[in-house]
PADO-904535 format. One line per 3 residues: number of its first residue (from 1); their letters; for each residue x negated, y, z negated of N, C-alpha, C. Coordinates in steps of 0.02 Angstrom, whole numbers, plus 50000, padded with zeros to 5 digits. Layout:
N
NUM) a) X/Y/Z/X/Y/Z/X/Y/Z  ...
END
This chain:
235
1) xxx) 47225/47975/54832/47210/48002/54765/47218/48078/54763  47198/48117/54809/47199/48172/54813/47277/48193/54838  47292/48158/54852/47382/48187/54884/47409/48169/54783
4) xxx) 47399/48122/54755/47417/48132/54700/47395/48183/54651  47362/48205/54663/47331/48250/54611/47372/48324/54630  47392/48345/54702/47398/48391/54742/47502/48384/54701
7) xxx) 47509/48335/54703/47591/48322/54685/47594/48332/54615  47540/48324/54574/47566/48344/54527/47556/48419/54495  47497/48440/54537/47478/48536/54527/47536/48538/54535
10) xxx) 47584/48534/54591/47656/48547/54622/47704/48563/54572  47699/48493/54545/47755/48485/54462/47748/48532/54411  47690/48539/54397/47650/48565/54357/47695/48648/54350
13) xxx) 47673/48654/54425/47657/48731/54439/47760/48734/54441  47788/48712/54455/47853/48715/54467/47907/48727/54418  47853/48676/54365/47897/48680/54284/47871/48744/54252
16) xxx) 47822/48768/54263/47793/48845/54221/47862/48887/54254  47880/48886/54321/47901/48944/54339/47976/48925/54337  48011/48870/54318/48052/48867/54275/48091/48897/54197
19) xxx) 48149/48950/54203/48159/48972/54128/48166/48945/54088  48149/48954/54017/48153/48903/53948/48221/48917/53924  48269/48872/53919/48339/48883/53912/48345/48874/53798
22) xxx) 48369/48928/53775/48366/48955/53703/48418/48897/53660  48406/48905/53617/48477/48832/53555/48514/48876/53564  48599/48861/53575/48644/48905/53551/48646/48879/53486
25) xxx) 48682/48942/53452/48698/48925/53363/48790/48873/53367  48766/48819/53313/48842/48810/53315/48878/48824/53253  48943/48807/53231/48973/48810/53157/48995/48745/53127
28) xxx) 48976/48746/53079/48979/48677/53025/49037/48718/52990  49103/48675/53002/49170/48685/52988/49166/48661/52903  49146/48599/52891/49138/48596/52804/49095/48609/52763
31) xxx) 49043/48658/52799/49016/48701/52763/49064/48774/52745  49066/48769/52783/49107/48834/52795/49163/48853/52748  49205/48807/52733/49273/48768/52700/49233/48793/52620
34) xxx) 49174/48729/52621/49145/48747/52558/49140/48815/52527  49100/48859/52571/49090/48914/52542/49159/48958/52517  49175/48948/52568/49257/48978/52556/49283/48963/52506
37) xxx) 49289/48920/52480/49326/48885/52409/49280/48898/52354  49215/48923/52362/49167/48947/52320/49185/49017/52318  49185/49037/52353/49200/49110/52339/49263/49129/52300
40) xxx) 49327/49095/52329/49392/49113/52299/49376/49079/52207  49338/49026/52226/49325/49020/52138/49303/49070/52102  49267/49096/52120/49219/49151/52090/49246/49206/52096
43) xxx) 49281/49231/52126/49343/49279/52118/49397/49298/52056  49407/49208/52068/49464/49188/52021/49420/49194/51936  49373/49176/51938/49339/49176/51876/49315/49252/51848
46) xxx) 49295/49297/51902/49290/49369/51876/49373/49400/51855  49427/49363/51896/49477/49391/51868/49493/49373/51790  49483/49320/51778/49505/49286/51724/49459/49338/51651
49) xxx) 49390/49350/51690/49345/49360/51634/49375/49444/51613  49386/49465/51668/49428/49546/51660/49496/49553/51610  49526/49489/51628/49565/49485/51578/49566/49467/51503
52) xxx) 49516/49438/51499/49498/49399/51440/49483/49456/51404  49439/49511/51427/49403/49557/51423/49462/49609/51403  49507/49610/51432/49560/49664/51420/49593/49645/51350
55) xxx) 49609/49558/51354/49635/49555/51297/49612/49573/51219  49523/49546/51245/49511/49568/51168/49476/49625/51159  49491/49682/51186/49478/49751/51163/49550/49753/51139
58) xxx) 49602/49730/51181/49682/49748/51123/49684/49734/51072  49630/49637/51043/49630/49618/51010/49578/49643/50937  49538/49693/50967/49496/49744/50927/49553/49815/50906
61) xxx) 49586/49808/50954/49621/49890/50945/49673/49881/50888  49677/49805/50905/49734/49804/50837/49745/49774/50783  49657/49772/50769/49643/49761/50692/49596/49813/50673
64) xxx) 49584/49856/50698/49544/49907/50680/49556/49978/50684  49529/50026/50656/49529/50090/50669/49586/50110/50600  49615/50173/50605/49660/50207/50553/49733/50179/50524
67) xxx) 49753/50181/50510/49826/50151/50509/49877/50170/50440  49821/50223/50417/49845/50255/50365/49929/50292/50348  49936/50305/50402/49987/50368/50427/50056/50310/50413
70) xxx) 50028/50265/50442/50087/50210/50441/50114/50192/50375  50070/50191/50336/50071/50172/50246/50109/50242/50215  50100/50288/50246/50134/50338/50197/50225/50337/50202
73) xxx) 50228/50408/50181/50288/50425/50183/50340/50365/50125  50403/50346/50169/50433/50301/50097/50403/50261/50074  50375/50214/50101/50325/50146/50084/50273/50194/50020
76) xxx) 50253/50239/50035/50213/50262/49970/50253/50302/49905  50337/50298/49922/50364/50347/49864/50379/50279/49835  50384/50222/49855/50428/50163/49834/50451/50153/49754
79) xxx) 50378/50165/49703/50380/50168/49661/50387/50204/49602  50383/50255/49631/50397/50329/49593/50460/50355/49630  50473/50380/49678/50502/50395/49711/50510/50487/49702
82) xxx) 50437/50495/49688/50416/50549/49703/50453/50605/49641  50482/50565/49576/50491/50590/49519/50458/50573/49468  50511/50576/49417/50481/50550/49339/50427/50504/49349
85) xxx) 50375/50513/49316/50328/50447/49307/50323/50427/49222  50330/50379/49212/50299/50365/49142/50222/50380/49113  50188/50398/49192/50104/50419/49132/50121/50485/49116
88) xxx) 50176/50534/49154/50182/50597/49128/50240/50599/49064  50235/50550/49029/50300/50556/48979/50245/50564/48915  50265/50617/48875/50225/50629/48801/50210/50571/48767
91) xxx) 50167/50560/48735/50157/50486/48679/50191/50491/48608  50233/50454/48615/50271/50404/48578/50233/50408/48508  50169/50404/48507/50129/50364/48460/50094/50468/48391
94) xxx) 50089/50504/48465/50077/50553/48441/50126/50577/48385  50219/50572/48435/50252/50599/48384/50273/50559/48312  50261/50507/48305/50275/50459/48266/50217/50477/48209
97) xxx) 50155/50487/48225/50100/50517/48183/50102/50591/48163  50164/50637/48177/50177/50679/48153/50173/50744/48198  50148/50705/48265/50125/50772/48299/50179/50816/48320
100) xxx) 50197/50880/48355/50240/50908/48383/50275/50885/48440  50327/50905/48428/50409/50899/48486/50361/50906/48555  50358/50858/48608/50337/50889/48666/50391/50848/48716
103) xxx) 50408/50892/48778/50444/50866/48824/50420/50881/48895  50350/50863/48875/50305/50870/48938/50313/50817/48986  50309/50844/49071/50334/50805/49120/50394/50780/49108
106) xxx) 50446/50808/49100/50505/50793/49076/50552/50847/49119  50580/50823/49135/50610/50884/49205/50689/50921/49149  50700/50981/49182/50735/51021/49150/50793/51005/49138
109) xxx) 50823/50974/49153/50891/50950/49156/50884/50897/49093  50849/50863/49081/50822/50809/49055/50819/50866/48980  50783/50931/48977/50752/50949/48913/50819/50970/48884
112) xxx) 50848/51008/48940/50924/51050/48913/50980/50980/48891  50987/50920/48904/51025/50865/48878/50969/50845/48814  50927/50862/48783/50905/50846/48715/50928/50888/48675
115) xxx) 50897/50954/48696/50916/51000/48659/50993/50994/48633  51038/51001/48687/51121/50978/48665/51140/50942/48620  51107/50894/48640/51122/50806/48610/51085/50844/48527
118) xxx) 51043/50841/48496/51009/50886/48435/51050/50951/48399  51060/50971/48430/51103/51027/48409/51175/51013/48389  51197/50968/48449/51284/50937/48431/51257/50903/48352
121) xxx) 51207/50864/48331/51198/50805/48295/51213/50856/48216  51189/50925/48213/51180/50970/48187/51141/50929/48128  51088/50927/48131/51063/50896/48072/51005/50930/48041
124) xxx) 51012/50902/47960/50974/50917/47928/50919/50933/47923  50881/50985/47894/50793/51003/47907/50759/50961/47856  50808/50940/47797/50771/50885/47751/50823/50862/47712
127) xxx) 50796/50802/47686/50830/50746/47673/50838/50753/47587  50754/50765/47558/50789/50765/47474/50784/50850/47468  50778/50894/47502/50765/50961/47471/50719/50962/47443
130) xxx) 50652/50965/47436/50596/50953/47415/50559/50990/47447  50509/51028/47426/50455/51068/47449/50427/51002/47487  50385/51063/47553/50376/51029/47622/50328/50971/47611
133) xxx) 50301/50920/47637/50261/50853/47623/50282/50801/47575  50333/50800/47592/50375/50738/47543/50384/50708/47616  50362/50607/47584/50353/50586/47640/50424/50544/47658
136) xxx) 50460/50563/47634/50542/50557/47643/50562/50602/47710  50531/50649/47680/50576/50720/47729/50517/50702/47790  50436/50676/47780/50419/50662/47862/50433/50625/47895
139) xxx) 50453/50569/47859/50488/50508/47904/50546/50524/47934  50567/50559/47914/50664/50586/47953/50634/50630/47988  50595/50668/47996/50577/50738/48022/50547/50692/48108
142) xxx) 50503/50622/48099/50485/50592/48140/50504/50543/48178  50564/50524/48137/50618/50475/48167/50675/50537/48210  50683/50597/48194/50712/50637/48236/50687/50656/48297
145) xxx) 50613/50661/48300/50576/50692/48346/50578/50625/48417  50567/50568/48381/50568/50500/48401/50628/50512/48444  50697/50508/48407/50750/50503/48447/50755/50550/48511
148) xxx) 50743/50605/48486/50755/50662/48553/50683/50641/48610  50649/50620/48594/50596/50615/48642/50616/50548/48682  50632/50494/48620/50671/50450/48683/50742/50456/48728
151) xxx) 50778/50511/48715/50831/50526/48770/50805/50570/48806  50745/50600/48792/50719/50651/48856/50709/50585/48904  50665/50537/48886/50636/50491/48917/50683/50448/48962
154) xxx) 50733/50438/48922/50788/50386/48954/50831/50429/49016  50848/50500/49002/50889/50542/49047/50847/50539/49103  50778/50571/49107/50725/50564/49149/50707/50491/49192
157) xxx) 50725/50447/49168/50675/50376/49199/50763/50361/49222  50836/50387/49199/50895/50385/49242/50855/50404/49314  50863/50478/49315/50843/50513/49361/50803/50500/49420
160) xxx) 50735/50467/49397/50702/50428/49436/50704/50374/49464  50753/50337/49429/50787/50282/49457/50828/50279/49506  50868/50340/49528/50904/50384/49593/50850/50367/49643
163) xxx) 50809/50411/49625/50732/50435/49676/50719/50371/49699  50698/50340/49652/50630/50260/49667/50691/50225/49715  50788/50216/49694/50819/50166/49729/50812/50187/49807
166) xxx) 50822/50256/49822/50811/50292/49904/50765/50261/49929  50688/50285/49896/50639/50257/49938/50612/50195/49931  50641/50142/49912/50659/50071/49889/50673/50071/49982
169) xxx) 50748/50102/49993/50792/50071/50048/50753/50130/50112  50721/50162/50108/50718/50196/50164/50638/50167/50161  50588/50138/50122/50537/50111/50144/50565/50020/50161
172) xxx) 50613/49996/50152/50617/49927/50181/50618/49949/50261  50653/50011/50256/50675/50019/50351/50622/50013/50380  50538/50026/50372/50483/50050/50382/50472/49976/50387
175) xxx) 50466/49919/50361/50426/49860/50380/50458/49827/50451  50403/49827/50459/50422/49775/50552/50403/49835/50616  50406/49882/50580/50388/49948/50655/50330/49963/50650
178) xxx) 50296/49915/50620/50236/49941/50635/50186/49930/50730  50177/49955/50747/50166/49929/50828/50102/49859/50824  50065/49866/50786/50016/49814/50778/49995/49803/50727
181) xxx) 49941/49758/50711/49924/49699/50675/49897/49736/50614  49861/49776/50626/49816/49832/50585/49868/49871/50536  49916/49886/50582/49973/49934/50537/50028/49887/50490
184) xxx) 50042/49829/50514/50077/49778/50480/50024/49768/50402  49963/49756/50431/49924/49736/50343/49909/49799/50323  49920/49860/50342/49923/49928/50302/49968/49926/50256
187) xxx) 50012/49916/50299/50123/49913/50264/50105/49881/50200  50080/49827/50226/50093/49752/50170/50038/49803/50104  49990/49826/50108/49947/49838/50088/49982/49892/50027
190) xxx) 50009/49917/50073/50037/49998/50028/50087/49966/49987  50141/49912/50013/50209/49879/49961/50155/49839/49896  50105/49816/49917/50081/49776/49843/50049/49838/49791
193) xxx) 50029/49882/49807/50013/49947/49787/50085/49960/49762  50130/49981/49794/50193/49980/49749/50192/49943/49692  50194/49885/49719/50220/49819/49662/50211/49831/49607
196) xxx) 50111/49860/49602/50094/49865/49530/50088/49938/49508  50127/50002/49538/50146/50040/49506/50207/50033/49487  50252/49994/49515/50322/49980/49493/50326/49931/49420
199) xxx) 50252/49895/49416/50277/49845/49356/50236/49904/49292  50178/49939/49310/50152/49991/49267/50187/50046/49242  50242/50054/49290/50304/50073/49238/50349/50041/49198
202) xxx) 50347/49985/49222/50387/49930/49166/50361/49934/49111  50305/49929/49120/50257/49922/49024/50248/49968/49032  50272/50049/49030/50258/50109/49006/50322/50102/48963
205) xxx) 50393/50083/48985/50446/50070/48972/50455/50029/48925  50435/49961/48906/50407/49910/48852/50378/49961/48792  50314/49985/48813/50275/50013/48764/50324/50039/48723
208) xxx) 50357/50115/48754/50413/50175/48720/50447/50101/48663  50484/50049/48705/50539/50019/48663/50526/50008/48609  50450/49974/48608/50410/49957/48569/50399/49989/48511
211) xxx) 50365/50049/48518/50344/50110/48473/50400/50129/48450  50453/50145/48478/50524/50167/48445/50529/50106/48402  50541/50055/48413/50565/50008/48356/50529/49972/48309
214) xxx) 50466/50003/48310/50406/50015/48248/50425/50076/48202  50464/50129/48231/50493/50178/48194/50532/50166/48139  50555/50107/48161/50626/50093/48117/50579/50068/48072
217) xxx) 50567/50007/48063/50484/50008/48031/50464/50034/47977  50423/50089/48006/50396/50154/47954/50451/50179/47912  50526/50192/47920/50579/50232/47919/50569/50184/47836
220) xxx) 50598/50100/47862/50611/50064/47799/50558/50077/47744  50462/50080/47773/50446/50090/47732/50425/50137/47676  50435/50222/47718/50441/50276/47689/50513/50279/47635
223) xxx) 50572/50241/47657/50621/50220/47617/50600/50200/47544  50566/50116/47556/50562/50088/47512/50510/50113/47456  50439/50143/47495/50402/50189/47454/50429/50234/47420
226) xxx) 50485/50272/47454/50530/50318/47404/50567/50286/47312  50601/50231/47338/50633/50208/47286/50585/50205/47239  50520/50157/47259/50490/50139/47183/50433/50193/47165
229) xxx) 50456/50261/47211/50411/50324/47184/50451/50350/47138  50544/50348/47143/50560/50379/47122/50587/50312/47055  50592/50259/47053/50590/50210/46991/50521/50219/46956
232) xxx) 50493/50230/46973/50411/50241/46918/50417/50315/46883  50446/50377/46936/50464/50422/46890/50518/50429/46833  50561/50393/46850/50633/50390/46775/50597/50357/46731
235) x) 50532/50308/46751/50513/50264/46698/50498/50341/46646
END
């Protein structure tokens, strides 16, 4: 009993003074794999988001901000073409009501071909010779004024019709260069702005035809008022 007890102090004592041998570490190959393919994902996804990111600040840059600069120049003469306008043409309506000869906004070339055209016509200062306010002699006096104001008008809106055809063809050159999206609906923006100064001179143009051939009009009825002023006087 005692030799056993003695054999195993022995063991005992033999295994203490024995070193404790440590885990080595090992590697898990499809872990490993995993992570790896996690990472290049996540790579791949910050790239994508950088780009996404790039695109739509372009996609902010080019619907926003100024784009004014782009709209000017021909695209804004289109309709005028930086001459004659019809709101600067005298009213029609004034001289017809008796008012004075005006050839305001009426460019010089334009005033010196009335004047000519009036002077060649060499005409009369009155019609029956009658002390002044005979409404014979105002109706001719206003059907004259009428005529010369509409060849100021017509020589002039020639003239501008030069102008407006240029920047007609030198603002078509202008659509399509615009670099982006912003400046394209500027363009578009400024041609419909044309459109309806181009048709607001049409009916400035209507109106004149108009009022002139209401003249003729008045003309018959200062006429016809004449006759049976002057049949009531023989009575």
């Amino acid at each position: 009993m005692r030799s056993l007890l003695r054999l195993a102090s022995l063991a005992v004592a033999f295994g203490a003074l024995t070193p404790a041998t440590a885990q080595v570490p090992t590697i898990d190959s499809a872990n490993l794999a995993k992570a790896q393919e996690i990472a290049t994902s996540t790579q791949n996804i910050l790239t994508s988001d950088q780009q996404i990111l790039q695109y739509t600040q372009k996609t902010l840059s080019a619907v926003t901000g100024d784009r004014s600069s782009q709209a000017q120049g021909s695209l804004a003469q289109m309709a005028l073409g930086g001459g004659f306008s019809m709101a600067q043409a005298p009213s029609l309506g004034s001289v017809i009501s008796g008012g004075a000869l005006s050839f305001a906004g009426m460019s010089a070339s334009s005033q010196n071909m009335v004047s000519t055209l009036i002077n060649g016509l060499q005409l009369v200062q009155s019609i029956t010779g009658l002390a002044s306010g005979n409404p014979v002699d105002a109706a001719y006096k206003n059907s004259v004024n009428v005529a010369a104001t509409l060849s100021g008008l017509i020589a002039s809106t020639q003239s501008a019709m030069q102008k407006r055809s240029q920047a007609f063809t030198q603002g078509g050159q202008q659509i399509g260069q615009a670099p982006d999206l912003k400046g394209s609906v500027d363009q578009n923006t400024q041609v419909q702005i044309q459109t309806g100064q181009t048709v607001n001179e049409l009916n400035g143009v209507v109106n004149n035809a108009v009022t002139a051939a209401n003249q003729a009009n008045l003309d018959r009825l200062a006429a016809a008022s004449a006759a049976a002023r002057a049949m009531k006087f023989s009575q």
